[in-house]
C-alpha positions as CSV (number, residue, x, y, z in Angstrom):
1,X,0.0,0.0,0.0
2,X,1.2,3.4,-1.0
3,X,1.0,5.9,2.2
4,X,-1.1,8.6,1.3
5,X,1.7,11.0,2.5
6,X,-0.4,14.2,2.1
7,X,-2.7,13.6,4.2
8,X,-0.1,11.7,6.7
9,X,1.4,15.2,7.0
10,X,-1.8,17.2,7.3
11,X,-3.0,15.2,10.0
12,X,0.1,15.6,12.2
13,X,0.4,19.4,11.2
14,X,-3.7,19.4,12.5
15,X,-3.1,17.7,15.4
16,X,0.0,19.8,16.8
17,X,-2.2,23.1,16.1
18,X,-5.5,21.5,17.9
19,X,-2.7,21.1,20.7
20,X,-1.0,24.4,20.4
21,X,-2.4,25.8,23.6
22,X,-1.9,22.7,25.8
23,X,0.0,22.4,28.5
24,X,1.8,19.4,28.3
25,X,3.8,17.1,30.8
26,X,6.9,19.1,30.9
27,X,5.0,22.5,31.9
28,X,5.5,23.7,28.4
29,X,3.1,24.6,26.2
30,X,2.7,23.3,22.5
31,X,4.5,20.7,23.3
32,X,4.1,17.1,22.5
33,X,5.3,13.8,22.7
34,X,6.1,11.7,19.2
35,X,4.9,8.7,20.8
36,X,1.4,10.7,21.7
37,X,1.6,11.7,17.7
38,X,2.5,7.9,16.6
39,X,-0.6,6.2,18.6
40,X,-3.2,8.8,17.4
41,X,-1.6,8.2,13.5
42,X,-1.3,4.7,14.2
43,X,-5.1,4.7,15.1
44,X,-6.1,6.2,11.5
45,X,-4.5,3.4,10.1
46,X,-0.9,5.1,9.5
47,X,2.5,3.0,10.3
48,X,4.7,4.0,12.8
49,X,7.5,4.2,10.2
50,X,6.0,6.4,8.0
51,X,4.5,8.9,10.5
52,X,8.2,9.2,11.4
53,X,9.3,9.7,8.0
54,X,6.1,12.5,7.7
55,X,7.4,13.9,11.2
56,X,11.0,14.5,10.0
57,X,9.9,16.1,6.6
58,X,7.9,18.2,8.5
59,X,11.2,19.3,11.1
60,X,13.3,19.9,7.9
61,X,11.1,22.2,6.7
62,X,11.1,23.9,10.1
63,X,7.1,23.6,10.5
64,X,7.5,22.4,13.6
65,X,10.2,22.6,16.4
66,X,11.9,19.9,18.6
67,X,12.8,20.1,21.9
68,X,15.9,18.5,21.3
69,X,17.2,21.1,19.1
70,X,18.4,18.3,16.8
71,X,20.9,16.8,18.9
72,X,18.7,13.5,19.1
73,X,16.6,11.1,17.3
74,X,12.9,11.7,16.7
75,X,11.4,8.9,18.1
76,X,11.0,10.0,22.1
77,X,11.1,13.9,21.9
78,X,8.3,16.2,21.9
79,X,7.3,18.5,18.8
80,X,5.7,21.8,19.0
81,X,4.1,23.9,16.2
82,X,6.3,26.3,15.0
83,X,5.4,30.2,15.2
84,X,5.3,29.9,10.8
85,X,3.3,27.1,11.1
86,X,0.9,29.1,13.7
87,X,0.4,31.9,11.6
88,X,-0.6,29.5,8.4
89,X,-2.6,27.6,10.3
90,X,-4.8,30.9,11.5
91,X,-4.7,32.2,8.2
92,X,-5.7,29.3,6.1
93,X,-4.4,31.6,3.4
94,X,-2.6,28.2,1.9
95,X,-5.4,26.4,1.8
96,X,-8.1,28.0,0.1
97,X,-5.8,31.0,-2.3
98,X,-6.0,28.7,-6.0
99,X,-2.5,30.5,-7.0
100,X,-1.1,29.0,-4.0
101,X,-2.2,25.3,-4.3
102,X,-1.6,25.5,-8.3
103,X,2.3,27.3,-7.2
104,X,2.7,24.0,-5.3
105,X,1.5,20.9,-7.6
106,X,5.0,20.5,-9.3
107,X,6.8,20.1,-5.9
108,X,4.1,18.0,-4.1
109,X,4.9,14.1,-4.4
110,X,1.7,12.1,-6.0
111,X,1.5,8.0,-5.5
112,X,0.0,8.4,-9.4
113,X,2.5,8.9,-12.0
114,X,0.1,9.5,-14.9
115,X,-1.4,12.8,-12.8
116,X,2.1,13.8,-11.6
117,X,3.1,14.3,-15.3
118,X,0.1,16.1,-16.8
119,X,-0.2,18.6,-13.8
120,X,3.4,19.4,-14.7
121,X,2.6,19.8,-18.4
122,X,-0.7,21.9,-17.2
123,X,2.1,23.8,-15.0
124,X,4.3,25.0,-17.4
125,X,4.5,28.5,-18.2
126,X,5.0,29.5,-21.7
127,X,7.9,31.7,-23.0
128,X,7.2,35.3,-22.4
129,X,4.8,35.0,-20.1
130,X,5.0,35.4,-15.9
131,X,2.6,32.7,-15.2
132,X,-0.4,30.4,-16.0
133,X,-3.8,31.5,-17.0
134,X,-6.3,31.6,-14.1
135,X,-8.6,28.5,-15.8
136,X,-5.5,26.1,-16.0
137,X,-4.7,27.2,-12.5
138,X,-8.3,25.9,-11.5
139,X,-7.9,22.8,-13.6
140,X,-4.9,22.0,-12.1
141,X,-6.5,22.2,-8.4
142,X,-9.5,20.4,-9.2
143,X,-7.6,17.7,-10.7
144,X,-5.3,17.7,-7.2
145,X,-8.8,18.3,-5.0
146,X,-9.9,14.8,-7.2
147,X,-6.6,13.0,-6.0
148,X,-6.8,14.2,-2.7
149,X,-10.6,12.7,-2.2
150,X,-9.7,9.6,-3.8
151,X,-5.9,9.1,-1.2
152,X,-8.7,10.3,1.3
153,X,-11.0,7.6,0.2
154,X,-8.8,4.7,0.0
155,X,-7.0,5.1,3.1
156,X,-10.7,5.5,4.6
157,X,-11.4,1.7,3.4
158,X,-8.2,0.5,4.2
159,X,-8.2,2.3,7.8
160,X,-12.0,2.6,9.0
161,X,-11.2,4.7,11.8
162,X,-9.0,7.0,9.7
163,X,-12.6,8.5,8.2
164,X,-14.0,9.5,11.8
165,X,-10.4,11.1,13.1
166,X,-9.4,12.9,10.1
167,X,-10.1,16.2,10.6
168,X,-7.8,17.9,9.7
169,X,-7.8,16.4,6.0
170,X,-11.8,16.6,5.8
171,X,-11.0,20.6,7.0
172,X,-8.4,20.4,3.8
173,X,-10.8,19.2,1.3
174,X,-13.6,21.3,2.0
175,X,-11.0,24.3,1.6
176,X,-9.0,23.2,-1.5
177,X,-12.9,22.9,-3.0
178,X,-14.1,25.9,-1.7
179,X,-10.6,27.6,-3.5
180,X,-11.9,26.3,-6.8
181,X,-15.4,27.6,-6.4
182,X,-14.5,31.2,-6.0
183,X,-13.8,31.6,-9.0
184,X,-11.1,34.6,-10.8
185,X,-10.4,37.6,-8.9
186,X,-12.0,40.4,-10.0
């Protein structure tokens, strides 16, 4: 089975900003423990291994911040939210802005090779020109809205419980599909 690592990373960015304002068990707030990330993952169906993988990815791009300060593995130590992460989160300006989630398709890793290759081709800017038209922008988010329900979907019949927990990726959906239905800017 192919791990539906979008939404693996979603979910743990969700869960550390449902948490933000917790105090946790070393006083601290924001604060919490991998294992406490790996058993709510684990119960949407999600391996240990690759929530670890998803957990990292997430450190490296300094979304979230260790309490280890990188001197140790990831395995025991508590993650917070990052202050970036915080003000995204409140925002929701990634989520539901078209230009963004178009901007992003070419760098986001897809399990489906045949969708990977013609969002890039619907990516491409032509010569002399800054960017993409606004209708291939929205074609290229509907078609990742479409992949996203279907990873969403899949993992829901392979993980039952995954469909009642994941809020954070239902929250995701109804946003990258309320992005397509605004329509151009004026």
């Amino acid at each position: 089975m192919a791990v539906s690592f979008q939404l693996l990373v979603n979910e743990i960015v969700d869960y550390l900003v449902t948490r933000r304002k917790a105090t946790s068990d070393i006083g601290s707030r924001g604060y919490v423990r991998v294992r406490e990330i790996l058993n709510a993952l684990n119960r949407m169906g999600f391996s240990p291994e690759d929530a670890i993988k998803a957990i990292n990815f997430v450190h490296k791009r300094n979304l979230i911040v260790a309490d280890h300060l990188g001197r140790t593995n990831n395995r025991t130590r508590r993650f917070r939210q990052g202050a970036r992460l915080w003000l995204l989160s409140i925002a929701d300006f990634w989520r539901t802005n078209i230009h963004y989630l178009a901007g992003i398709v070419p760098s986001t890793y897809l399990n489906d090779r045949k969708l990977a290759e013609r969002l890039g081709r619907l990516s491409q800017i032509n010569p002399g020109f800054n960017d993409i038209q606004f209708g291939r922008k929205q074609e290229i988010v509907v078609l990742l809205h479409g992949y996203l329900s279907e990873e969403y979907n899949r993992h829901a019949n392979e993980a039952p419980l995954f469909a009642e927990q994941a809020v954070g990726t239902r929250f995701l959906l109804r946003a990258v599909e309320s992005s397509i239905t605004r329509g151009p800017p004026p």
